[in-house]
TORKE-187108 format. One record per residue: residue number from 1; x, y, z of N, C-alpha, C in turn. Coordinates in pm, whole numbers, plus 50000, padded with zeros to 5 digits. Layout:
// residues N
+-----+-------+-------+-------+-------+-------+-------+-------+-------+-------+
|   i |    nX |    nY |    nZ |   caX |   caY |   caZ |    cX |    cY |    cZ |
+-----+-------+-------+-------+-------+-------+-------+-------+-------+-------+
| NUM |     X |     Y |     Z |     X |     Y |     Z |     X |     Y |     Z |
...
+-----+-------+-------+-------+-------+-------+-------+-------+-------+-------+
***
This chain:
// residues 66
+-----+-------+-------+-------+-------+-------+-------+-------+-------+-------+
|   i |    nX |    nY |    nZ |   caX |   caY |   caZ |    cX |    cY |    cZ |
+-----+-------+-------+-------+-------+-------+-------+-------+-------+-------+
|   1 | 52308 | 48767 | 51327 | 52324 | 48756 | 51183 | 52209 | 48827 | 51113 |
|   2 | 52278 | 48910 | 51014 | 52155 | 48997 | 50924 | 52074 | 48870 | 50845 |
|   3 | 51946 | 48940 | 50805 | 51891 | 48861 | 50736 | 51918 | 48885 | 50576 |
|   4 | 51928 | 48818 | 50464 | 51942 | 48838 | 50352 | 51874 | 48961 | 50256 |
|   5 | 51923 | 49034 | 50226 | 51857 | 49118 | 50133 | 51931 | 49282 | 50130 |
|   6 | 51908 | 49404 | 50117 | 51984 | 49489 | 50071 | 51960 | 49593 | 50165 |
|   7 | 51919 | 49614 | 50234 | 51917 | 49681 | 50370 | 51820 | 49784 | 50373 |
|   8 | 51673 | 49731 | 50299 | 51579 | 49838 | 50256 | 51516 | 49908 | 50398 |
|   9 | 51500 | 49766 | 50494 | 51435 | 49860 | 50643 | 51533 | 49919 | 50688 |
|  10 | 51644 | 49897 | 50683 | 51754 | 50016 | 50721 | 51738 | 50190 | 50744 |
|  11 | 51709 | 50224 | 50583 | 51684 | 50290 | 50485 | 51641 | 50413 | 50597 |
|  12 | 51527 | 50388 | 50625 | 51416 | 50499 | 50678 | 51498 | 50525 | 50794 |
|  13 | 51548 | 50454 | 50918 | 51649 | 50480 | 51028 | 51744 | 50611 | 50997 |
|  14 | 51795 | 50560 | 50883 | 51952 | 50576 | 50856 | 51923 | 50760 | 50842 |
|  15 | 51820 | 50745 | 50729 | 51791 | 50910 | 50700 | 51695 | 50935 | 50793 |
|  16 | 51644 | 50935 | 50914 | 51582 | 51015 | 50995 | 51416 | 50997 | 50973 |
|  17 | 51327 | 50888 | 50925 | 51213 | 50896 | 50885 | 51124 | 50781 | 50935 |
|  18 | 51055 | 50817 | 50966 | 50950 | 50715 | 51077 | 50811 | 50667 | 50958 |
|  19 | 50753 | 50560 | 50968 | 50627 | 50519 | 50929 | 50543 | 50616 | 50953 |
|  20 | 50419 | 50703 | 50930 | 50322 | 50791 | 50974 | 50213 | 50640 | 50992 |
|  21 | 50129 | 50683 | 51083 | 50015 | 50618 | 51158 | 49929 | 50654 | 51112 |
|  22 | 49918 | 50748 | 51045 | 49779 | 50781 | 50986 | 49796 | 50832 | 50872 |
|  23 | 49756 | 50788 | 50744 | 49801 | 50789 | 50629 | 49722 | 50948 | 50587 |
|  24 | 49769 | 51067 | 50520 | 49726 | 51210 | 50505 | 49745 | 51216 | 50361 |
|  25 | 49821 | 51118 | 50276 | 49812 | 51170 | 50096 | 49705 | 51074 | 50050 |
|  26 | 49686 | 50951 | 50059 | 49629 | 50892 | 50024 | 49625 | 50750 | 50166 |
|  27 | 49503 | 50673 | 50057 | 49499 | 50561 | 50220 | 49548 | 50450 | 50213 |
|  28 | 49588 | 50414 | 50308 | 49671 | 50268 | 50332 | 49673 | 50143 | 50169 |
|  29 | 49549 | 50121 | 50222 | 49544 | 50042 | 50041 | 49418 | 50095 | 49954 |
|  30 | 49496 | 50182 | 49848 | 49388 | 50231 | 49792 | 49338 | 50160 | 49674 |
|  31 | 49380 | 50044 | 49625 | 49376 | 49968 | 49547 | 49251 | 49812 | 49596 |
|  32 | 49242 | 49862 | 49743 | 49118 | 49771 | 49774 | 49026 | 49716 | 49772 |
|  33 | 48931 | 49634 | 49742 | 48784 | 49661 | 49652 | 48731 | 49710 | 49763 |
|  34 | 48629 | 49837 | 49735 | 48524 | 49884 | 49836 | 48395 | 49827 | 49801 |
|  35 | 48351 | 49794 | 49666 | 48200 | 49716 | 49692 | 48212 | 49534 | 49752 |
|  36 | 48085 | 49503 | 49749 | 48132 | 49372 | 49773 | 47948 | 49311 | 49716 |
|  37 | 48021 | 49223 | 49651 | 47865 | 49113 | 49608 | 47734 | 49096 | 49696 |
|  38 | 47648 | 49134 | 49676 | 47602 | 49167 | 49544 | 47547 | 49311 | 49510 |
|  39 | 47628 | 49438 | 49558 | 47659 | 49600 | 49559 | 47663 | 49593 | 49403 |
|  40 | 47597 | 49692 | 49359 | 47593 | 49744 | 49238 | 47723 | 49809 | 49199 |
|  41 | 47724 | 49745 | 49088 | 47898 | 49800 | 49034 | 48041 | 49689 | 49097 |
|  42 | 47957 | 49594 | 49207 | 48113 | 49550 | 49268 | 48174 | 49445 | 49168 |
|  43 | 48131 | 49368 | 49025 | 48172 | 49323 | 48978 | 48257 | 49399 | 48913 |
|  44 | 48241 | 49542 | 48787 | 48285 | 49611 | 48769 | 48426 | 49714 | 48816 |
|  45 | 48405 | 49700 | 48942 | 48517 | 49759 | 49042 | 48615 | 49632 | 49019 |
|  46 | 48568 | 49510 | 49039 | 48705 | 49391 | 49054 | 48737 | 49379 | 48942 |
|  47 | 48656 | 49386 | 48783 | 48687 | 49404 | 48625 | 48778 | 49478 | 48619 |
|  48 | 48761 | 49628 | 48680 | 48852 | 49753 | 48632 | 48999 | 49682 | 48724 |
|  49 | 48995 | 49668 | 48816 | 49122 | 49620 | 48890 | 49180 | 49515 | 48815 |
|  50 | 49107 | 49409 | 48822 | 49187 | 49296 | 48733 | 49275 | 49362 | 48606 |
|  51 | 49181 | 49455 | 48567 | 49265 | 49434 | 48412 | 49363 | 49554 | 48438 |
|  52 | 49377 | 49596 | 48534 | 49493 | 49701 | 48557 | 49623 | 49670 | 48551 |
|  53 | 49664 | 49566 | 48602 | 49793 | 49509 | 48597 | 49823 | 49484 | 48690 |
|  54 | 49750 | 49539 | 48852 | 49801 | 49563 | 48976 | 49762 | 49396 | 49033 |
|  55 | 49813 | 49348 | 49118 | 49792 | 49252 | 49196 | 49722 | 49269 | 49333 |
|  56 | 49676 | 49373 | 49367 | 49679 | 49370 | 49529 | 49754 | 49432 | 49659 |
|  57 | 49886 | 49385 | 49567 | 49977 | 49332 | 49689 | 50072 | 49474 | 49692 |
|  58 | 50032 | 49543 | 49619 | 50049 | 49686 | 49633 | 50112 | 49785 | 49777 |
|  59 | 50154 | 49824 | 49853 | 50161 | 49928 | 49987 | 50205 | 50030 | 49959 |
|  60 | 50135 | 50130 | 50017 | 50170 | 50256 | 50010 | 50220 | 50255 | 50155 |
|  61 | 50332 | 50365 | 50144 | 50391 | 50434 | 50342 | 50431 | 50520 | 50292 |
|  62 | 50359 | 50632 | 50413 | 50384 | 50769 | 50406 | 50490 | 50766 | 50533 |
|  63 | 50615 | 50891 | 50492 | 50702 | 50896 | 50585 | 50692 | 50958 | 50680 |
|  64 | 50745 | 51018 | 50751 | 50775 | 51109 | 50816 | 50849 | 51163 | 50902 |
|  65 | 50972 | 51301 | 50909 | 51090 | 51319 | 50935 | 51089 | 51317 | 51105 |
|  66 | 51180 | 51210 | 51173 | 51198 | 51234 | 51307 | 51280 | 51323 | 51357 |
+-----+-------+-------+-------+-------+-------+-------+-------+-------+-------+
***
């Protein structure tokens, strides 16, 4: 039995396209915080994020044709 939903992991199979392993446009989560307390600027870095709109929970996947 399928599981509920619209057949998004399908998707990449169906047209010929694999996950890439090593991300080449940009990186895995670029939305990450890179400083961390008490790094100069790392409050600032989590300010600018917060008020972005983004949550986090963000993923980027780069494809690639099999």
């Amino acid at each position: 039995m399928r599981e509920p939903g619209f057949g998004f992991a399908d998707i990449p199979l169906n047209v010929g396209l694999v996950a890439k392993e090593e991300h080449t446009i940009i990186e895995k989560w670029p939305l990450k915080l890179k400083l961390k307390l008490p790094q100069p600027g790392a409050q600032e870095e989590f300010d600018t994020l917060n008020a972005s709109g983004h949550d986090g929970n963000e993923r980027y996947i780069e494809w690639k044709r099999v």
